[in-house]
C-alpha positions as CSV (number, residue, x, y, z in Angstrom):
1,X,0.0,0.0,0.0
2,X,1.0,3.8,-0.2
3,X,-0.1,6.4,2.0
4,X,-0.6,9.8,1.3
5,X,0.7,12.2,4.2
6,X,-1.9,15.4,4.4
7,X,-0.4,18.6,4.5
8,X,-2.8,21.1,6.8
9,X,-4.9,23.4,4.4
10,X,-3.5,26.9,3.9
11,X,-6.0,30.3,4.0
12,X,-4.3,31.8,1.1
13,X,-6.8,31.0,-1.7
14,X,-3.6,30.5,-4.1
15,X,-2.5,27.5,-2.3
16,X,-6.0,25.7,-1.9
17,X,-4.8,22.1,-3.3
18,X,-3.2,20.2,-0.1
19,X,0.5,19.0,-1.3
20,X,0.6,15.2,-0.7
21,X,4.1,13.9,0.3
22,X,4.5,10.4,-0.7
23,X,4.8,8.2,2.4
24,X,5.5,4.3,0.4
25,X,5.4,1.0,2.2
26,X,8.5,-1.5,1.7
27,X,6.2,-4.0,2.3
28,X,4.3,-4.2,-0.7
29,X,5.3,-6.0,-4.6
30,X,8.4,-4.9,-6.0
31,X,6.4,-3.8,-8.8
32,X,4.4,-1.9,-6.9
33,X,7.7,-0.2,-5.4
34,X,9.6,0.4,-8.4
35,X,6.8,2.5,-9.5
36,X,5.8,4.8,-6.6
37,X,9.6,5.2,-5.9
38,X,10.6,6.7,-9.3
39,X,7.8,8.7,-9.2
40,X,8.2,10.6,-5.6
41,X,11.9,11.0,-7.0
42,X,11.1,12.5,-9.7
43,X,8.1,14.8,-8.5
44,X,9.7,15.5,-5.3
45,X,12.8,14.0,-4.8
46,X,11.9,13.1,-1.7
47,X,9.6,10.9,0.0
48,X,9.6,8.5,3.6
49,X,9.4,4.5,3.5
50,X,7.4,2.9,6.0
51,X,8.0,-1.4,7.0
52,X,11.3,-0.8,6.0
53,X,12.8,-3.8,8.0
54,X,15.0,-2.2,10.3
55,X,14.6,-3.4,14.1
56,X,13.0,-0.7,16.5
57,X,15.5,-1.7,18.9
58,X,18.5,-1.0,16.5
59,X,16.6,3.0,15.6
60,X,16.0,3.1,19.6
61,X,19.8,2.2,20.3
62,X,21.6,4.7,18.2
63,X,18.9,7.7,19.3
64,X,19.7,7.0,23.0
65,X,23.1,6.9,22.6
66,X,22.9,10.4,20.4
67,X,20.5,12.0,22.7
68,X,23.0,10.7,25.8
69,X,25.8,12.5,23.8
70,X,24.0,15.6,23.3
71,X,23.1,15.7,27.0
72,X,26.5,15.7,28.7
73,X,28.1,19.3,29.5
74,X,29.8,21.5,26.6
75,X,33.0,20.8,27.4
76,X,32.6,17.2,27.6
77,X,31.1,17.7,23.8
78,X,33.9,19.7,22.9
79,X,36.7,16.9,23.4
80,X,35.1,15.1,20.7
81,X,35.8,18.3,18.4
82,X,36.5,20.5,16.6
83,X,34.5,19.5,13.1
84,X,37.5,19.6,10.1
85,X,34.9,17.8,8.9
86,X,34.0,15.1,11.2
87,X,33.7,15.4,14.9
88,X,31.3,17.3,17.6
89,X,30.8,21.0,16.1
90,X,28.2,23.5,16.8
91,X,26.8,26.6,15.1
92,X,29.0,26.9,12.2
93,X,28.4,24.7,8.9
94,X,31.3,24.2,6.9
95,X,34.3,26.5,6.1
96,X,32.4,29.1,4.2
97,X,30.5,31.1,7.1
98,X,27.3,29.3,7.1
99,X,25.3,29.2,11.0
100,X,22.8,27.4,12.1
101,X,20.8,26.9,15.5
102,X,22.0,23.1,15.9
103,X,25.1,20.6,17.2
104,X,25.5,17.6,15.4
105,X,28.7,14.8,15.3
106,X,29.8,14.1,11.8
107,X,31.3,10.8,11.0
108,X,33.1,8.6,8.1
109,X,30.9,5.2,8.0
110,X,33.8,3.1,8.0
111,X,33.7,1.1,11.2
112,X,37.4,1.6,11.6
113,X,37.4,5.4,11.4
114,X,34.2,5.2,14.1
115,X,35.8,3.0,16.4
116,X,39.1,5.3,16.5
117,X,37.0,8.0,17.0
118,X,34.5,6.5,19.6
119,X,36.5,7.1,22.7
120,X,36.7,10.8,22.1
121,X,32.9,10.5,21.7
122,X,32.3,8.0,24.4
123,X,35.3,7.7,26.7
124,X,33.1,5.5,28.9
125,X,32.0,3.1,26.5
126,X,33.7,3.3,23.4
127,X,33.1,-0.2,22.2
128,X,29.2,-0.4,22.7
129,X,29.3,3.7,21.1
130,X,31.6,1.0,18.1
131,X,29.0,-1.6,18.3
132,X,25.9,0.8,18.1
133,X,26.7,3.1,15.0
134,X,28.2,0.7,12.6
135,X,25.0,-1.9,13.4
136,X,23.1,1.4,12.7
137,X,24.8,2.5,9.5
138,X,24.7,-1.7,8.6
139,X,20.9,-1.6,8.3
140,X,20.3,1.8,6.8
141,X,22.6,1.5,4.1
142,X,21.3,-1.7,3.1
143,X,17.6,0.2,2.8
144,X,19.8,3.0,0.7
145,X,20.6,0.0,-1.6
146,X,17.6,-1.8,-2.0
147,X,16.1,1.9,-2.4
148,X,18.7,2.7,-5.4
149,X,18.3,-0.9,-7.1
150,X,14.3,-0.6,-7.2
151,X,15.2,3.3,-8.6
152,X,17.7,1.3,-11.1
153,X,15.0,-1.1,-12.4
154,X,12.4,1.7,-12.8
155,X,14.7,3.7,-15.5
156,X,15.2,0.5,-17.4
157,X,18.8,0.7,-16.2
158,X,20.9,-2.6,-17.6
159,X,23.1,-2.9,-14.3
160,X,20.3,-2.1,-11.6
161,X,23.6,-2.2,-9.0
162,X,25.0,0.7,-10.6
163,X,23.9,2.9,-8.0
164,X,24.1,0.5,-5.1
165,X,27.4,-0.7,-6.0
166,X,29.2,2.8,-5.1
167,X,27.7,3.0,-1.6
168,X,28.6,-0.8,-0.9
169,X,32.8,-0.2,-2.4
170,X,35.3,-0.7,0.4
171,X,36.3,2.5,-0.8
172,X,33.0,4.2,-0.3
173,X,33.1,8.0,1.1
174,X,29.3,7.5,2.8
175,X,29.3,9.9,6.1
176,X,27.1,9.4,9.6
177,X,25.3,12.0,10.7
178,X,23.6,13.4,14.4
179,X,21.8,16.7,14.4
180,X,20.5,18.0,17.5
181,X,18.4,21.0,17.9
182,X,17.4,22.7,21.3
183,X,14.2,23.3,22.3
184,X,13.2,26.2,20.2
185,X,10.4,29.0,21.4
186,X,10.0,30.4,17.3
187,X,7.0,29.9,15.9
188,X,6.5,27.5,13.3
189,X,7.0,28.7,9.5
190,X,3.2,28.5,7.2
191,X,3.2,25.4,6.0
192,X,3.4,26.9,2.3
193,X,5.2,29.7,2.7
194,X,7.5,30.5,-0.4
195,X,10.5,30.3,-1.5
196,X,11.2,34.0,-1.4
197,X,13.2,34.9,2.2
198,X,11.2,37.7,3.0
199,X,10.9,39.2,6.6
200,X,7.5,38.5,7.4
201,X,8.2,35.1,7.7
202,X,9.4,35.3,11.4
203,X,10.6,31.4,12.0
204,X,14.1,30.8,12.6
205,X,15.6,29.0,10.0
206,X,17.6,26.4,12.1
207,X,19.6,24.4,9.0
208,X,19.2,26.1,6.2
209,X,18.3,25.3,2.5
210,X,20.1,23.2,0.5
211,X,20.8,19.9,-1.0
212,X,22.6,17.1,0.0
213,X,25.8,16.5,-2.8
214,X,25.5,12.6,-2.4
215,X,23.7,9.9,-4.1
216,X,21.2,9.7,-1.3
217,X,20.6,10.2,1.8
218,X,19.0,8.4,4.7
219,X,17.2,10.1,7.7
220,X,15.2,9.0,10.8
221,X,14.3,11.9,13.3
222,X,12.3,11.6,16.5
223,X,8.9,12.9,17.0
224,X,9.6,16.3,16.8
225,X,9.0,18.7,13.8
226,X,11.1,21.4,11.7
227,X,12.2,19.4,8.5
228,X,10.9,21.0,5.2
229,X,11.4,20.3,1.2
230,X,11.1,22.9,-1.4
231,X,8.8,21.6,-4.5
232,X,7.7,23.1,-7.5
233,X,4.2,23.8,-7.9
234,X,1.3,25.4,-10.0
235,X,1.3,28.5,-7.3
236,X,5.5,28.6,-7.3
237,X,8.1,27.2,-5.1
238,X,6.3,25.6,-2.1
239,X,8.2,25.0,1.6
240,X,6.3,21.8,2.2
241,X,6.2,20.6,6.0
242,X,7.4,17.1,6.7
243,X,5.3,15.5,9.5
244,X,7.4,13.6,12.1
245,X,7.0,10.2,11.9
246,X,9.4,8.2,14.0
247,X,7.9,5.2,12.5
248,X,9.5,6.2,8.7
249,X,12.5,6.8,7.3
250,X,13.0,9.8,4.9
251,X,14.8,9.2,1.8
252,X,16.3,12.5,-0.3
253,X,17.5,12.3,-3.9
254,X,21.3,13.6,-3.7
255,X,22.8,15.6,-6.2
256,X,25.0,12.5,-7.5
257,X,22.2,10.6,-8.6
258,X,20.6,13.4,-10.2
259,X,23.6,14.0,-12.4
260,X,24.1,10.1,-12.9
261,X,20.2,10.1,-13.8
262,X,20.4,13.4,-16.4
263,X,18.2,15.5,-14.1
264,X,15.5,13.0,-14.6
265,X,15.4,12.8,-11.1
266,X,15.4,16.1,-8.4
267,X,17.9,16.4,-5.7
268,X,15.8,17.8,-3.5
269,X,16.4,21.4,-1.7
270,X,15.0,21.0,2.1
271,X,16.0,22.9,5.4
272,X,15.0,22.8,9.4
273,X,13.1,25.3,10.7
274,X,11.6,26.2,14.3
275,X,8.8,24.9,15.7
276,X,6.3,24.9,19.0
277,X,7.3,22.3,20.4
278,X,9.1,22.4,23.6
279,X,11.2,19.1,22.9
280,X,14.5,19.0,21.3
281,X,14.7,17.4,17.9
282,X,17.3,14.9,17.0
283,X,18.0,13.6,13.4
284,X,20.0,10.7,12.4
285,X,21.5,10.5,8.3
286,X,23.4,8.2,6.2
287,X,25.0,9.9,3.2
288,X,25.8,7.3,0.8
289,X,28.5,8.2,-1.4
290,X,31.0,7.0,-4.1
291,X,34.4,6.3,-3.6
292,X,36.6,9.7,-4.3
293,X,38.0,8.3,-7.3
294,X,34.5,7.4,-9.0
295,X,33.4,8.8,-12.0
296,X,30.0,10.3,-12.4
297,X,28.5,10.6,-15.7
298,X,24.5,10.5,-16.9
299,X,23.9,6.7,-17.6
300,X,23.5,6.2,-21.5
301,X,19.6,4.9,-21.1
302,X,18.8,8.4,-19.8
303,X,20.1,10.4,-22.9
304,X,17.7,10.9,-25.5
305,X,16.3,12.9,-28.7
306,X,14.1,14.5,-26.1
307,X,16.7,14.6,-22.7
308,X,20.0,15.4,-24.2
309,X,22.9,14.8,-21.8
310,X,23.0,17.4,-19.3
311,X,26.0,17.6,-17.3
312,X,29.8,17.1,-17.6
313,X,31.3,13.9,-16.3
314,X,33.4,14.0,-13.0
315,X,34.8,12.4,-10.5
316,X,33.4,12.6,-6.6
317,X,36.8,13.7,-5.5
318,X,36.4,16.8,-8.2
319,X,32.6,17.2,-7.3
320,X,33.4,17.5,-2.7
321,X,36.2,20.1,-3.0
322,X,33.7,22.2,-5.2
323,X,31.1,21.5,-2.5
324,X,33.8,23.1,0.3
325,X,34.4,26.0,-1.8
326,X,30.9,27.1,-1.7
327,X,27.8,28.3,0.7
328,X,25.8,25.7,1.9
329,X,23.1,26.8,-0.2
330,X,24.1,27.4,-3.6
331,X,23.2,25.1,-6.3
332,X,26.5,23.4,-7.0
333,X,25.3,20.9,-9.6
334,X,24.9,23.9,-12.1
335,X,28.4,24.1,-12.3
336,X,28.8,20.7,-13.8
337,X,26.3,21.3,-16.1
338,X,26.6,21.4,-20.5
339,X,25.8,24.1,-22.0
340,X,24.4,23.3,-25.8
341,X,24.7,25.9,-28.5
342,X,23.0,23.6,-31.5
343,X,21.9,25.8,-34.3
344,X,21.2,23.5,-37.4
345,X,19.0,20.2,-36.6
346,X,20.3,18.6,-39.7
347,X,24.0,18.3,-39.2
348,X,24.1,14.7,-37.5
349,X,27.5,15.3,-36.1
350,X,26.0,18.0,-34.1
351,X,22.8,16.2,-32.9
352,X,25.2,12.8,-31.8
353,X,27.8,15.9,-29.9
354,X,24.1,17.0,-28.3
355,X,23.0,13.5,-27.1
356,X,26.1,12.2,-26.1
357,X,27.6,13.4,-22.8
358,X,31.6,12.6,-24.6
């Protein structure tokens, strides 16, 4: 089955039709799958998987341990810091001199690099910290690759592990992730407010917009709101509220997989913003990624007459230190991407130049 999530009805008359997000159960024929997953990536880029197998207790585990993390005094946080990128940081994102309202641990999901990095993190209990991440980041990236095989089958792809394949390499550069946000007093955003950052909306932007540069990216967050995905609509640009559900897992299109897809599928822009509630809200993410050295091109069967190539081929390595160079919200992807100049549709060396991303 597939459940529609309902988005609260807005009083502005220009935003009268109610946005469903799809919500898609992992339960149901792979058929069935293949179809409703393609189409939430490429209408939204987004969209959260319920009966996705992974054990409660495995989820409950790895929030405990985040939320005991979060708990313990500032300067017992700071020991497992400074983030250059991975360790305990706070307020600042990246290099460039982006903020937010939010601490988070950042980690490589080699178990190696998290057990040499677990005692700084968990000096009491380094082993069961160990134990409880990499049984964590075991089960969600295995969703990420059945996720990316059922995408693979639905665009008629030859090698439907061509996506998976990158994530599972020894030499994968997939990342761990723990937000935590405070308890925040802001009001909560309209539920279709628009793109535009004017002043009158008054909620705190507590992450803000962007996309994730991966393939794709894995999130479970407790039961407290914030989390929000731009998407294109009839009316404009639509910030469309992502109900908690601690009972789903979120799945975003990365920007990766759009390029490797020829845009036919959206990496979606999202960001976290305040909310009423007086609880903190804690996120968990697996960003599965290529190995640095892997090349990322749009696969043949997405080029055609009617979807030229799109974007330049590159490697990850080439595709991060771009991403470091630049605010968190800029749309890095355009850089990569062709620009055509065809002027006579009868020269067939310039139509094969157009369709071929060579």
């Amino acid at each position: 089955m597939v459940v529609l999530s309902v988005m609260p009805m807005h009083s502005d008359q220009h935003h009268n039709n109610i946005v469903p997000v799809p919500i898609i159960d992992m339960s149901t024929r792979r058929d069935m799958k293949v179809e409703l997953i393609l189409k939430a990536c490429e209408d939204f880029g987004f969209f959260q998987v319920i009966n996705h197998g992974i054990p409660d207790k495995v989820i409950a585990r790895m929030e405990k341990f985040g939320m005991d993390f979060f708990s313990l005094p500032a300067s017992e946080k700071l020991l497992a810091g400074p983030a250059n990128p991975f360790g305990y940081g706070t307020k600042s994102i990246g290099s460039n001199g982006d903020t937010g309202d939010l601490e988070y641990l950042l980690l490589h999901s080699n178990p190696m690099f998290v057990s040499q990095r677990a005692r700084a993190i968990s000096p009491n209990n380094p082993k069961e910290f160990s134990y409880v991440v990499n049984e964590y980041v075991g089960e969600v990236r295995e969703l990420a690759c059945e996720i990316l095989d059922l995408i693979a089958q639905g665009l008629g792809l030859k090698d439907c592990g061509v996506f998976s394949s990158m994530i599972r390499d020894i030499d994968s550069d997939s990342l761990f992730r723990l937000n935590h946000y405070p308890p925040s007093p802001s009001p909560s955003p309209s539920p279709f407010s628009c793109k535009s950052t004017s002043t009158t909306n008054t909620a705190k932007i507590r992450f803000g917009e962007h996309s994730d540069p991966q393939i794709i990216t894995i999130l479970h967050s407790n039961n407290v709101a914030g989390l929000q995905i731009l998407s294109a609509s009839s009316a404009g640009s639509l910030w469309i509220p992502i109900m908690p559900n601690p009972a789903a897992f979120c799945v975003n299109v990365g920007d990766v997989l759009q390029a490797m897809t020829n845009g036919r599928l959206v990496s979606v822009r999202h960001r976290v913003m305040g909310n009423k509630s007086n609880g903190a809200r804690m996120s968990t993410a697996f960003f599965g990624a290529p190995p640095l050295h892997a090349w990322i091109s749009p696969m043949p069967e997405t080029i055609t007459r009617f979807r030229p190539c799109c974007y330049k081929s590159f490697t990850w390595s080439e595709f991060k230190k771009v991403m470091y160079s630049l605010r968190l919200g800029h749309d890095r992807l355009d850089l990569f991407r062709l620009d055509y100049n065809i002027h006579d549709d009868d020269d067939e060396e310039e139509e094969e130049e157009y369709y071929s991303c060579e």
